[in-house]
FINUKE-833517 format. One record per atom (N, C-alpha, C): z, y, x. Coordinates in steps of 0.001 Angstrom, whole numbers, plus 524288, in hexadecimal, padded with zeros to 5 digits. Example, Ala and Ser with C-alpha at 12.3 -4.5 7.8 and 13.67 -1.06 7.14 Angstrom:
<recs>
81E787E9C68338681E787EE6C8300C81E787F31C8339081BA87F7368323281BE47FBDC8356681EBE8001E83264
</recs>
This chain:
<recs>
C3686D91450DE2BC3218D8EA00E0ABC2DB9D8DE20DCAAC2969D8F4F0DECFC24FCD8F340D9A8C22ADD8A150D8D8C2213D86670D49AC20F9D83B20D393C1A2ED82CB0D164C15ADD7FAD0D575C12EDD7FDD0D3A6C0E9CD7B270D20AC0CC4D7CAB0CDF3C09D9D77510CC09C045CD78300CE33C01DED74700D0BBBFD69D726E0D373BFB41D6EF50CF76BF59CD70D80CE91BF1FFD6CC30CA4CBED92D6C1E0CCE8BED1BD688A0CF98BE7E7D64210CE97BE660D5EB20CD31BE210D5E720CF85BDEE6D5A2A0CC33BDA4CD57F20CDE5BD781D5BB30D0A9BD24FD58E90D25ABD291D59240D7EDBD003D56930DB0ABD012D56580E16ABCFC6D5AE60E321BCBFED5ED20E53CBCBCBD61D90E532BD0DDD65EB0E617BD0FDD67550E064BD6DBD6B160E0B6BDC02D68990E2FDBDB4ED621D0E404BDFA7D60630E656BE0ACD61670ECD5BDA76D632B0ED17BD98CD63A10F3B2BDA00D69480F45FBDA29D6CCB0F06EBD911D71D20F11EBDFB1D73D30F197BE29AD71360EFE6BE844D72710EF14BEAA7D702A0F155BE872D6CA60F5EBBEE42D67AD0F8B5BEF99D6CE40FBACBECDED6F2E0FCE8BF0BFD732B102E1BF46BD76310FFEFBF43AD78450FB2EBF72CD7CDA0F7F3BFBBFD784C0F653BFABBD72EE0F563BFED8D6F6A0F319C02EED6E590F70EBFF42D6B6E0FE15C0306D6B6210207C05D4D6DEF10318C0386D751810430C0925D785510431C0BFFD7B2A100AAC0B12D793B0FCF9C0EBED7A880F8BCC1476D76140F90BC1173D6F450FA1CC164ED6C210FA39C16CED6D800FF88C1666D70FE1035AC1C3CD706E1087BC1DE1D76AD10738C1DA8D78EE10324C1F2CD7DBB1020BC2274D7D8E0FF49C291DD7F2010197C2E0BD7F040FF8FC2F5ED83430FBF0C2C6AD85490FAF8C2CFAD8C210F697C2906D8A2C0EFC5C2522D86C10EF5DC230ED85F90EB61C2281D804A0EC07C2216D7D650E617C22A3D784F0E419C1C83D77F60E065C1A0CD73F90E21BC1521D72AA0DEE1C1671D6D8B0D9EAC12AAD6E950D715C13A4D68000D33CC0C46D67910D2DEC0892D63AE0D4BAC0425D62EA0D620C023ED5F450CF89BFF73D5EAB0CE91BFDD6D5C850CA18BF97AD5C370CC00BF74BD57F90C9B9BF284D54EC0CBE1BEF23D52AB0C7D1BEC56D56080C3A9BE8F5D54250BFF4BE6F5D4E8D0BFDEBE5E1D4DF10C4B6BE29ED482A0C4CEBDD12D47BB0C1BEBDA8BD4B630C2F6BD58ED4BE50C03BBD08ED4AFD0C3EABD29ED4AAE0C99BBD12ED46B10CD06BD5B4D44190CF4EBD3ADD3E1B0D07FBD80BD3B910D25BBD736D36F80D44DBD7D2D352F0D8E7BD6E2D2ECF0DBECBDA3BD30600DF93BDB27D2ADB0DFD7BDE14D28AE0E35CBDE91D2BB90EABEBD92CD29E30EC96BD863D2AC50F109BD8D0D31A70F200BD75CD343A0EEE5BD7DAD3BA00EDCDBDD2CD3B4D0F054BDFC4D396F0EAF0BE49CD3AEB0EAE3BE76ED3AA00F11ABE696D341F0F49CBE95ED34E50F845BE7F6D37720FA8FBE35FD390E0FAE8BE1F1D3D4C1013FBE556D42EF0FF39BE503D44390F87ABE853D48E30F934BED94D48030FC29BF10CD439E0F8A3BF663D45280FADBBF792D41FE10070BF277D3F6F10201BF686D3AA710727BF41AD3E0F109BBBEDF2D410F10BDFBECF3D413D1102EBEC3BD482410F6DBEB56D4AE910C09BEC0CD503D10B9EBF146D50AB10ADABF483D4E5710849BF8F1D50171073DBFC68D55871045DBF632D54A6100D0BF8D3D57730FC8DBFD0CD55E60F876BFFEBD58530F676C0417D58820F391C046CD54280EF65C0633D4F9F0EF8CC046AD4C770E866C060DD4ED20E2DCC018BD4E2D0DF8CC042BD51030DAD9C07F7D4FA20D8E4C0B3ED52E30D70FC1177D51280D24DC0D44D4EB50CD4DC09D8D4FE10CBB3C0828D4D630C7A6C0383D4CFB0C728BFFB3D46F60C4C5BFB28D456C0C485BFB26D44430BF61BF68AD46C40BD19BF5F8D497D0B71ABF122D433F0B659BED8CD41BC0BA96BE96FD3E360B980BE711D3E640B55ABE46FD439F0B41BBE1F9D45BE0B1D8BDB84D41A00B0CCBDABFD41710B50EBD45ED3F1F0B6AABCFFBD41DB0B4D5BC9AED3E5B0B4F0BC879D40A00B2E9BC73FD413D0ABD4BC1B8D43B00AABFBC21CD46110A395BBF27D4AA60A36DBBEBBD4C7D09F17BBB3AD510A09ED2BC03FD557F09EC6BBE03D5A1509F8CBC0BFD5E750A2EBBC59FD5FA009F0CBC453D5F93099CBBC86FD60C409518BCDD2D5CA009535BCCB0D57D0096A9BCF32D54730973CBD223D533709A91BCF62D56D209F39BD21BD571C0A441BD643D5BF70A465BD3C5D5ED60A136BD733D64720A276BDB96D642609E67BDA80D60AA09A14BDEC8D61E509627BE372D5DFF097D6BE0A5D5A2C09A67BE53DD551009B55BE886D56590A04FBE69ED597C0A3B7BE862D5C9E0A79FBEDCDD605E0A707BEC1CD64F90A1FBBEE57D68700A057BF2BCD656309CA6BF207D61C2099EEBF778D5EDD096B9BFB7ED5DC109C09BF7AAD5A680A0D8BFE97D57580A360BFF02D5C670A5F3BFB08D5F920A905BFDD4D64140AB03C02DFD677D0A898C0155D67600A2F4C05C2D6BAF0A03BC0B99D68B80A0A2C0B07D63650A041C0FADD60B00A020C1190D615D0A5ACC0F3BD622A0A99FC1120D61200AFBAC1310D680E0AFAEC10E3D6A850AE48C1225D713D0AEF5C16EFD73360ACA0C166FD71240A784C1D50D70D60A562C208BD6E890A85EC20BBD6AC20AAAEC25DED68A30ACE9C2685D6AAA0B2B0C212ED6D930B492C2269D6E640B9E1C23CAD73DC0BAA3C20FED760C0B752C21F4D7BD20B59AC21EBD7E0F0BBE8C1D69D7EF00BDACC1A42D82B90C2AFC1A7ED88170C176C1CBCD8A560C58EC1A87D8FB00C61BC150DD923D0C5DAC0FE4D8E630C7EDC0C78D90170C7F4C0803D889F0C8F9C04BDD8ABA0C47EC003ED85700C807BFB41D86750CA06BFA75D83B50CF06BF5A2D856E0D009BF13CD81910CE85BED72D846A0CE48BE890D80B20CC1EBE4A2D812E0D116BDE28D7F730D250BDE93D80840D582BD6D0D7EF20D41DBD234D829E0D5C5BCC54D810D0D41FBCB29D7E990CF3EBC8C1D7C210CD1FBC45ED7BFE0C6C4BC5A2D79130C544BC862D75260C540BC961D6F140C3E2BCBAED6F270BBA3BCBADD6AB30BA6EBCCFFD6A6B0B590BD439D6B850B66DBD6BDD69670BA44BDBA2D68690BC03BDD3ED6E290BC73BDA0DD70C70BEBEBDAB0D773C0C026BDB41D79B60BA97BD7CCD7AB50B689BD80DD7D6B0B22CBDCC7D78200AD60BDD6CD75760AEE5BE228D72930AC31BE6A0D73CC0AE79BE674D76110B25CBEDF9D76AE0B4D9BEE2FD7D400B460BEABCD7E950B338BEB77D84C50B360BEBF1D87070AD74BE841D84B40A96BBE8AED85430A4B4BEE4AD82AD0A1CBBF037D7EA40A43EBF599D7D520A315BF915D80120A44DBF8CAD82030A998BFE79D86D30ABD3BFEA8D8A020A8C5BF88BD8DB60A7F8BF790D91060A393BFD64D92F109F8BBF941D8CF909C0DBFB5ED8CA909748C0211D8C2D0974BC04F6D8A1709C48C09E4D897509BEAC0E41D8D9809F08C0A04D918A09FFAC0C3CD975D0A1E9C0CDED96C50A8C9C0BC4D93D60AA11C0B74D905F0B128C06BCD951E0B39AC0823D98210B994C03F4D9A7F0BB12BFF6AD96110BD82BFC2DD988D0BC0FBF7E2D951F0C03DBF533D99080C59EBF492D97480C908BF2F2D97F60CD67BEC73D934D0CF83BE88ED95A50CCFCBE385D95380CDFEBDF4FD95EB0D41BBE033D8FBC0D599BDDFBD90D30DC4EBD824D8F9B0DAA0BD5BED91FD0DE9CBCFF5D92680DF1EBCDA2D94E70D91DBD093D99980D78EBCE74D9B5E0D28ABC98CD9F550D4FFBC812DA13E0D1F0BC260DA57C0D1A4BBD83DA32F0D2B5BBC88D9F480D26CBB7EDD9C490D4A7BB4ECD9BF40D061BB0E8D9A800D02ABAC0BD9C690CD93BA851D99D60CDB4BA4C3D96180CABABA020D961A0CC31B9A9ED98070C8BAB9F9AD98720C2B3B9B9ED9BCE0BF49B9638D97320BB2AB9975D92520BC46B9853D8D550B9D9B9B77D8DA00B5FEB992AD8D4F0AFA2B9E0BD8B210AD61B9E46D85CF0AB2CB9952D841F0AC42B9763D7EE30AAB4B9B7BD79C20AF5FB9CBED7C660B334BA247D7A140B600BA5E6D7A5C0B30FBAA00D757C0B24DBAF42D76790B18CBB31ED78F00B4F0BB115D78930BA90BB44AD7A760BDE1BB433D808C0BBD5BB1F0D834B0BADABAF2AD890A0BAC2BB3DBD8A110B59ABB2A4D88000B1D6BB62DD89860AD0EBBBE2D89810AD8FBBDE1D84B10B18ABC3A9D83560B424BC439D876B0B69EBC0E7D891E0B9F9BC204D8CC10BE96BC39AD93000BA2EBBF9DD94CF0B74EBC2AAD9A740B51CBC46BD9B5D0AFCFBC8BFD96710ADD1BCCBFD96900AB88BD04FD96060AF9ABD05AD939C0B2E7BD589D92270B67DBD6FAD97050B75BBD321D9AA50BA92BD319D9EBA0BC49BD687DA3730B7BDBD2F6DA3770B2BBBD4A8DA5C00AE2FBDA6FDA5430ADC3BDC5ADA0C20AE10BE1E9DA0690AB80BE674D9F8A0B158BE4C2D9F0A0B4A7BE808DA0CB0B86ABEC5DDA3E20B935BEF4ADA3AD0BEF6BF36FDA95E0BDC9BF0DCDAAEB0C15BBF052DA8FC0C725BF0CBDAAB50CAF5BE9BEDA7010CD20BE6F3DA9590D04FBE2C6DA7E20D125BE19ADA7460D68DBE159DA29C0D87ABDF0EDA1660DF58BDAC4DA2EF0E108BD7A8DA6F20E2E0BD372DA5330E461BD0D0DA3460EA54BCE48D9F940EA92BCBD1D9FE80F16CBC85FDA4500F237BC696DA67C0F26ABC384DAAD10F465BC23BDAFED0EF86BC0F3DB2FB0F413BC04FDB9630F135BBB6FDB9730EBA1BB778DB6840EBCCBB50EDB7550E70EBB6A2DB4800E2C5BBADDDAFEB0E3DCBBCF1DADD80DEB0BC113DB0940DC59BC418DB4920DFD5BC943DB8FF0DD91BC57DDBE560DB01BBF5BDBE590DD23BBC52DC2570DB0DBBC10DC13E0D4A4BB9A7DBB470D362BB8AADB9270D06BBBBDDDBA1C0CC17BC112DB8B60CE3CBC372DBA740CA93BC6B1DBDD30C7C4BC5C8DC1270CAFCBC64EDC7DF0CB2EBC27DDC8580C5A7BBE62DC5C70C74CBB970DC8A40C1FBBB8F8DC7100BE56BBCF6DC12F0BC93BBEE9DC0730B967BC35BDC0B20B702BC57BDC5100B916BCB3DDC8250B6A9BCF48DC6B60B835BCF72DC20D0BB43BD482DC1430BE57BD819DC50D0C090BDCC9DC6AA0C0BCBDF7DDCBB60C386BE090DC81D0C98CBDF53DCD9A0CB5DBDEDADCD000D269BE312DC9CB0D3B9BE6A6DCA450D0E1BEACBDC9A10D45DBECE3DC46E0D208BEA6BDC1DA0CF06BEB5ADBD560CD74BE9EEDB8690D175BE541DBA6D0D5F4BE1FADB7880D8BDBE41BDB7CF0DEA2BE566DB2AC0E0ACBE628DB2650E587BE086DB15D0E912BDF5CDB3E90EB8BBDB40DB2AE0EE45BDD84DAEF70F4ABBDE32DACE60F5F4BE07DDA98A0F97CBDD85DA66F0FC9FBD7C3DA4170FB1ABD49CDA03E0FECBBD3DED994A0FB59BD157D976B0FE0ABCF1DD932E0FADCBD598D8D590FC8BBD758D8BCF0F8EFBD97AD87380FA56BD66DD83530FC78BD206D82890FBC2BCF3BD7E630FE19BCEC2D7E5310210BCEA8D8302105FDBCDC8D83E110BE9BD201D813410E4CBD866D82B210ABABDBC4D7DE210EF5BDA76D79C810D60BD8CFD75DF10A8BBD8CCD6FD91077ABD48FD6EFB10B91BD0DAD70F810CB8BCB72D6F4610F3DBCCD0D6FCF113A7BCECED7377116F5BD07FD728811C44BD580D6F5C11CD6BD91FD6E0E11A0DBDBFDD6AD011C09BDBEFD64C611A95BD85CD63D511788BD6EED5EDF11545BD0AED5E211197FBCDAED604F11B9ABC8E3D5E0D11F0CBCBDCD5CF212261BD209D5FDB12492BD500D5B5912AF6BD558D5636127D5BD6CFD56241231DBDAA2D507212050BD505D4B70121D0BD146D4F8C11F65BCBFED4A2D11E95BCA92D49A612566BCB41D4E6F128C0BC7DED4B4B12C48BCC21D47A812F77BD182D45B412D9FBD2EDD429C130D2BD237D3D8712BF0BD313D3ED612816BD3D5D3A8612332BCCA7D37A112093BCAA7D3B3312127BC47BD394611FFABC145D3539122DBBBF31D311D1209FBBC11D2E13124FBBB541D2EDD12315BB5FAD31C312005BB144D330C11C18BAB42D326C11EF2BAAEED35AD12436BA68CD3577126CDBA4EFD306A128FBBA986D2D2D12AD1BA88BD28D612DB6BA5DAD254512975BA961D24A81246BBA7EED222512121BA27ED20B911D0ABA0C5D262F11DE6B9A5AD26D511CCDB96FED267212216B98B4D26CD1252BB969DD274F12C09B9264D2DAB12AF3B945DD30BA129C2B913DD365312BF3B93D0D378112F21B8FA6D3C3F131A6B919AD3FBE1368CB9350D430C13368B96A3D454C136EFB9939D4CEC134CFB9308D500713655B932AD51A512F9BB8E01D567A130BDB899AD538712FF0B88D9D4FE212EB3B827ED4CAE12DDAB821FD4C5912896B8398D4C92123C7B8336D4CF311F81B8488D514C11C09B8104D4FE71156DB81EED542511289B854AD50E010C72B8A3CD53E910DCDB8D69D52251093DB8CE4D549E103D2B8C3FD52010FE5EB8B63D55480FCE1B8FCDD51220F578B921FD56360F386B9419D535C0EEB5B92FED575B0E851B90EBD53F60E674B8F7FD54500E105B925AD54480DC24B934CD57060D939B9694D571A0D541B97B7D5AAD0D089B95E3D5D690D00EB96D7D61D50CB67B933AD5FCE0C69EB950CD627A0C4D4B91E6D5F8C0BF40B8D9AD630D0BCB8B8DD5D65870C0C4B885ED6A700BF25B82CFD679E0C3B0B8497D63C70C632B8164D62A30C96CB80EBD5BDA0CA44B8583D5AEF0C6D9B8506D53430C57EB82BED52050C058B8401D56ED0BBE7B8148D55990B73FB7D5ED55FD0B557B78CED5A810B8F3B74BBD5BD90B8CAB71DBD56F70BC34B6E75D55400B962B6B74D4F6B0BD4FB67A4D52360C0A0B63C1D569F0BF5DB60C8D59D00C300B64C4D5D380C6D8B69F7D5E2B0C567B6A6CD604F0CA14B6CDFD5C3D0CDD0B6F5BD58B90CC51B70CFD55E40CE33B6F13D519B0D33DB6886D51300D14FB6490D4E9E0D464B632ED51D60D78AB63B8D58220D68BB5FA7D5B560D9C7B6532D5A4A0DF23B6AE9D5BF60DF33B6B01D5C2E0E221B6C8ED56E80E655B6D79D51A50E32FB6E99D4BC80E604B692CD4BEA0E78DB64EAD4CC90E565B6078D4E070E950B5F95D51500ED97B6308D54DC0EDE7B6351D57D30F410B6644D54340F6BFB6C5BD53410F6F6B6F4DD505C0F7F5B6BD1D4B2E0FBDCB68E9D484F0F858B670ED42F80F8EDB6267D44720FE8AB6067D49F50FE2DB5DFCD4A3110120B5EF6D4ABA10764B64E5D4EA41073CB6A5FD4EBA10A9BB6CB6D4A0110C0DB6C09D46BC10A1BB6E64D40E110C08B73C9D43C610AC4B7536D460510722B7B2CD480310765B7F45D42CB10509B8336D451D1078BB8990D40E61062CB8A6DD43C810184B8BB0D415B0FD48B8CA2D41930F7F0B924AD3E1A0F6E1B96D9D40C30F64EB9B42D3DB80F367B9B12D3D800ED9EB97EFD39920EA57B9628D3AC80E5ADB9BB7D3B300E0F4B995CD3DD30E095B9DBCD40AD0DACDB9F45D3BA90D7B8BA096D37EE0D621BA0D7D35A40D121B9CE6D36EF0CC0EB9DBAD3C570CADBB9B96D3D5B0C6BAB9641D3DD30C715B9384D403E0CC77B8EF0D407F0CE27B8BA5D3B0E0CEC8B9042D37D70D177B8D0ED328A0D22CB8CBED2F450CC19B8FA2D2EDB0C8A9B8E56D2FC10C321B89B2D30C30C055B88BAD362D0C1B8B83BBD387F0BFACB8048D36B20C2F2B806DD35200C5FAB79D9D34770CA2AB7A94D2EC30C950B7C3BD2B8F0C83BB7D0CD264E0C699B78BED24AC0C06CB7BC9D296C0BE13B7B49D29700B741B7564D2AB80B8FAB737DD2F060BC30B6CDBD2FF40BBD0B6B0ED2C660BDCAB6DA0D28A10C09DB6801D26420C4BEB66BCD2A460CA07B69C6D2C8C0CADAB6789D30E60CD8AB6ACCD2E970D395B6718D2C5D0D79DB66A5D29FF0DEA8B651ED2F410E0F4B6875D2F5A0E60EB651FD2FF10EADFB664DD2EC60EF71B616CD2CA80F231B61FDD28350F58BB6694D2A090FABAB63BED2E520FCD7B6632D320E10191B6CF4D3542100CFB6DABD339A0FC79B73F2D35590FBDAB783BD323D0FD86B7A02D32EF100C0B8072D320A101F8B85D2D32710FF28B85B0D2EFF0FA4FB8816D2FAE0F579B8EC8D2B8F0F946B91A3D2EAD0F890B9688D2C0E0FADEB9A39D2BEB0F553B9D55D29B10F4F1BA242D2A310F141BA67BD2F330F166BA81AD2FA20EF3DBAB34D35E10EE97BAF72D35C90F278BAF32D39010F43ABB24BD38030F928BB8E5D3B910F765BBDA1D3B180FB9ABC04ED3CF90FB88BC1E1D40E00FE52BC65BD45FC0FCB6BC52CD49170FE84BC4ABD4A0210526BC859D46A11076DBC89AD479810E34BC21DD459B10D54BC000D42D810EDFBBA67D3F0410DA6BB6A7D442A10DCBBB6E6D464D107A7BB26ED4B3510673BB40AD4F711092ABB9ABD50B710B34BB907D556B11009BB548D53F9114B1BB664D4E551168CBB4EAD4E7611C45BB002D4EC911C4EBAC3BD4CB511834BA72AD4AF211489BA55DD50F4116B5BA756D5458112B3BA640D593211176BA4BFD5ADE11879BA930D5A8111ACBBAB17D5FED11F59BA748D5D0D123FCBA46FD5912124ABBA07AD585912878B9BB4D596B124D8B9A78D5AA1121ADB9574D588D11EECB91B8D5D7D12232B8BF5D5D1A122DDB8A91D61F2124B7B8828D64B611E83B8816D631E11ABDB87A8D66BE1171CB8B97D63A3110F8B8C48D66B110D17B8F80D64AB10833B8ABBD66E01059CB8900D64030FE84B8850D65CD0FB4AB8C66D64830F686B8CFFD689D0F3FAB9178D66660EF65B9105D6A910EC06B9227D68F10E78EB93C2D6BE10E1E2B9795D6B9F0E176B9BFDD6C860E5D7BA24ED6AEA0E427BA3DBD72170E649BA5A3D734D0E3EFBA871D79B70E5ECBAC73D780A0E9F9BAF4DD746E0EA44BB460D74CB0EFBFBB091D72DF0F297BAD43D6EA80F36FBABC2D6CD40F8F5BA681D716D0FA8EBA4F5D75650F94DBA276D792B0F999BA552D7D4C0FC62BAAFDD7D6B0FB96BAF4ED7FA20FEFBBB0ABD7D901023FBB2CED78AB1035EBB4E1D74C31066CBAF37D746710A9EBAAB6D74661092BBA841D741110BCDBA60BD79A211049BA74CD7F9D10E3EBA706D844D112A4BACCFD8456115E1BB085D80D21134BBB72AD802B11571BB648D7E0B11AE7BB1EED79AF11AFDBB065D756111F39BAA9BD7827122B3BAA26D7B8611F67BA3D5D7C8F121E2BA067D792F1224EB9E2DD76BE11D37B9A2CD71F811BACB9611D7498117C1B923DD760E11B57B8E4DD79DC11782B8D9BD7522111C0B8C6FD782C10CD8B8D64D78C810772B8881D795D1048BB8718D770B100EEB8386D762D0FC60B84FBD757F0F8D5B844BD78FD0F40FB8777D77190EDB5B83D8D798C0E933B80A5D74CF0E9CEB7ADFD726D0E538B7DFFD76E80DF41B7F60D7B4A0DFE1B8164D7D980D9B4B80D8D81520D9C0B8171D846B0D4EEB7DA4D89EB0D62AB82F3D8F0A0D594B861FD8C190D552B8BFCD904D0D65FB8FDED8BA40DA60B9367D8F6E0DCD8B985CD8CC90DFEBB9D1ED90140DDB0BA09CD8DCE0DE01BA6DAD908C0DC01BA8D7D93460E36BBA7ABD8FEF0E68BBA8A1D91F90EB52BA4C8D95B90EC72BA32AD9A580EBA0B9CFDD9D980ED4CB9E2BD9E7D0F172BA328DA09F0F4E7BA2CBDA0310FB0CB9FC6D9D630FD25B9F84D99330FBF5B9D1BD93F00FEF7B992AD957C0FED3B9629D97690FB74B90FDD98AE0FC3DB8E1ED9F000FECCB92F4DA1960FCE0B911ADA7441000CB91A9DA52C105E0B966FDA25E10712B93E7DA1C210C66B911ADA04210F84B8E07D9E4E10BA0B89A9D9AB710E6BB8B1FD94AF10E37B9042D94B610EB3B9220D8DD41104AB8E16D899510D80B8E47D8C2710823B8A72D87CA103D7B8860D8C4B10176B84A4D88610FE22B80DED89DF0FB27B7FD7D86630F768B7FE3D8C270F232B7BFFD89140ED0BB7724D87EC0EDF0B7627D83270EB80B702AD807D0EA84B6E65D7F140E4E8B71F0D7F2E0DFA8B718AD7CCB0DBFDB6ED4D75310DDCBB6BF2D76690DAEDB6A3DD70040DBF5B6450D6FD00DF3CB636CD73A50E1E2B611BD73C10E533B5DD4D705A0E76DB5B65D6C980E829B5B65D67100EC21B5AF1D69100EF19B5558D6CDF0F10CB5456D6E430F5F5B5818D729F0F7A9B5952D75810F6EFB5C64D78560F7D0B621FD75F50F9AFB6374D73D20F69DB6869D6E290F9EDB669DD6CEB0FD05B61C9D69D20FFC1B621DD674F10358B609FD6B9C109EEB5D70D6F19106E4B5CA5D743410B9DB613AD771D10CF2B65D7D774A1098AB6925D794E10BACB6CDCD74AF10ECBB6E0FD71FE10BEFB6EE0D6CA4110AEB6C9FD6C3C1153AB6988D6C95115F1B652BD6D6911C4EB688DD70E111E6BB6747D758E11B56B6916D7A8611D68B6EF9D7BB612050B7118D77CE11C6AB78D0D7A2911DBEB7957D763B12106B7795D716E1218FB78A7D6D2B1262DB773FD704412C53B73EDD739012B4EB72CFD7602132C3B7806D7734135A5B7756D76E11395FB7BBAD77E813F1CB7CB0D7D9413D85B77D1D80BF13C96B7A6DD86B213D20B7C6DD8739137FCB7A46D8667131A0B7D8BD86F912F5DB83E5D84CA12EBDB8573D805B12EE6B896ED7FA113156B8CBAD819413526B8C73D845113A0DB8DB9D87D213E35B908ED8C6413AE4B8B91D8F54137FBB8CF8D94DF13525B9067D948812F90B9148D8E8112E0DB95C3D8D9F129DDB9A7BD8C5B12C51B9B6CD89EA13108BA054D8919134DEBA230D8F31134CDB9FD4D90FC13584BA1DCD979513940BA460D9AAF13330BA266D983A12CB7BA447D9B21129F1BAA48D9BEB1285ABAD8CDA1F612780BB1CFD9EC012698BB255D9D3D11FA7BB66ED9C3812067BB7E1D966911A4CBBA6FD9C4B11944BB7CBD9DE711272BBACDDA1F910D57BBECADA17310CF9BC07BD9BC210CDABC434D99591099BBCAA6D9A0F10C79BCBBBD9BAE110D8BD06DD9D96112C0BD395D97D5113AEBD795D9B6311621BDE59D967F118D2BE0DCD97D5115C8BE5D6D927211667BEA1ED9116113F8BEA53D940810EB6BE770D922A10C26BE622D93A4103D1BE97ED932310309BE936D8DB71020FBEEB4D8D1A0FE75BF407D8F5B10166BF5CFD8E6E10586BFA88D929B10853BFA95D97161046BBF696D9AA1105D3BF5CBD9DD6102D5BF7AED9F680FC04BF6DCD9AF00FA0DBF7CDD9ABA0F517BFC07D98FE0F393BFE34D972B0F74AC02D1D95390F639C06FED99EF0F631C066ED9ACF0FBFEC083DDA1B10FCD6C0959DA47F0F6FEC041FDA5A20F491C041ADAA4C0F07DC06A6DA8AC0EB0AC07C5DA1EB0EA37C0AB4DA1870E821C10B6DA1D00E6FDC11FBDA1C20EDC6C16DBDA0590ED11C1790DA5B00ED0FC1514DAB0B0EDC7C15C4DB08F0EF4FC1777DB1C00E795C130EDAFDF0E57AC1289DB16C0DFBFC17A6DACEB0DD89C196ADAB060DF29C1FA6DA8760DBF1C2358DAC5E0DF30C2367DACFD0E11DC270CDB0EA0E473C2690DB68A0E171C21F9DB71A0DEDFC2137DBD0F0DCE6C22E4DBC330D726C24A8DB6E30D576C239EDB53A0D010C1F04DB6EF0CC68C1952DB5620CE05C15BDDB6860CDC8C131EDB17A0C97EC15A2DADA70CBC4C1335DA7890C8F1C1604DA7E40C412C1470DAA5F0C017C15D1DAA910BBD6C12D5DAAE10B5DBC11F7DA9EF0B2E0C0DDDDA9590B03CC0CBDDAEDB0AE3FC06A5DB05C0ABA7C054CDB6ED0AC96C015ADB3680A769
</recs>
């Protein structure tokens, strides 16, 4: 029976992996051991993962927190190595950009453990991101490589990857997002609680640090925003910096950070999203919620060949004209009718090709 180690850490990848975790625990042929960086972590997260998603609880909480990235990745990689020796996995998966991601993969590495890399080939060609630098070492030192769609297995075709190292399979997020928007719309009171209608507002969340640390870009685009009367779940770190400047605006709808059932339901009525976040830029063509992302690259570029969203950099006017624009009846109509890149039952899928590759004795270190 193949034994496998699961590493995360930040929300996100915890949501991107409950469906690959659920059927792995009612799957009588393979055994998981979940590790849980803790490099995000509260209270209230936590229960909606395991009481009302009912994802898997981790065998172990590392409570990492937060720190600067070296601190995170090295303090990560010490308790990880101690948990990998004693559990001794056939294979671990890691799973998108996170510090938690390039700490559980650089540890298997080093201790001869295969790794299995989900959402690898992605790109945005930033290296001034940490995510960007996480993302192609992970990739680099990998065994076996996930990708969601055909130009991220291109990607890394052209960076020397062998073909056959790369599963091309579909996006995990497509099951997490469709089976977690049933969870929120019975578990969410989110709309009532702000009193909006479904479809009368523009949601929009702020956060990268290419666009919180710059004070001109930063104003240019809370100045579109402010003009949008948009819903803002302010970042911590954002509300920080606009604190530290002095920097108001009157017409913003600044709410507290919401949780995840909360920011699905948020998200899946809104009649338009703006965000600098790469998953809710996905999560958002998953729902069909036309898309704005104030940056002058995306790691998702589907999203944008299809029209769903669009770059603006920091735009003002340009943010707020396309806001006009994507709120209409007909654009909306002609994003319903698109279908979703991102494919069914992913993780099934991946689960499948693992248990195919222990069966071939394939999970072996190379």
């Amino acid at each position: 029976m193949p034994k496998l180690a699961i590493i995360v850490g930040i929300r996100p990848n915890i949501i991107k992996l409950g469906p690959l975790m659920k059927l792995i625990e009612k799957d009588t042929e393979v055994e998981q051991v979940i590790i849980n960086t803790g490099q995000h972590y509260d209270y209230e997260m936590s229960k909606i993962f395991f009481d009302i998603l009912k994802v898997p609880k981790p065998h172990y909480n590392l409570e990492i927190g937060s720190g600067s990235h070296a601190y995170q990745v090295g303090q990560a990689m010490i308790k990880i190595e101690d948990i990998l020796q004693k559990e001794k996995p056939n294979l671990t998966i890691v799973v998108g950009d996170g510090n938690p991601t390039l700490a559980g993969a650089l540890t298997s590495v080093k201790l001869h453990i295969p790794v299995l890399h989900i959402e690898a080939g992605l790109r945005s060609y930033d290296r001034k991101m940490p995510e960007e630098i996480n993302r192609i070492a992970v990739d680099r030192i990998s065994d076996f490589l996930q990708t969601p769609l055909k130009h991220a297995t291109e990607t890394l075709i052209k960076e020397g990857i062998p073909r056959e190292k790369i599963w091309e399979t579909g996006d995990v997020t497509a099951d997490a997002v469709n089976q977690n928007a049933e969870f929120a719309e019975k578990e969410s009171q989110i709309l009532e609680k702000l009193k909006l209608e479904k479809n009368s507002y523009v949601l929009a969340t702020i956060h990268r640090a290419e666009n919180t640390d710059d004070e001109k870009r930063l104003i240019n685009i809370m100045t579109a925003l402010n003009t949008l009367g948009a819903v803002i779940p302010l970042h911590p770190r954002t509300k920080k910096i606009m604190q530290d400047r002095g920097l108001n605006f009157d017409n913003l709808r600044i709410i507290e950070p919401l949780g995840y059932l909360d920011s699905l339901k948020l998200l899946k009525y809104a009649k338009v999203l703006v965000t600098d976040s790469g998953g809710m830029q996905k999560e958002a063509l998953i729902l069909k919620v036309p898309c704005i992302t104030p940056r002058n690259t995306a790691e998702w570029i589907e999203t944008v060949n299809s029209g769903a969203n669009i770059l603006t950099d920091d735009n003002t006017q340009m943010i707020i004209d396309e806001a006009i624009k994507r709120s209409t009846k007909e654009f909306r109509e002609n994003l319903a009718k698109m279908e979703s890149p991102y494919g069914k039952n992913v993780s099934q899928k991946i689960l499948n090709q693992i248990k195919q590759y222990y069966k071939e004795g394939k999970l072996v270190f190379k």
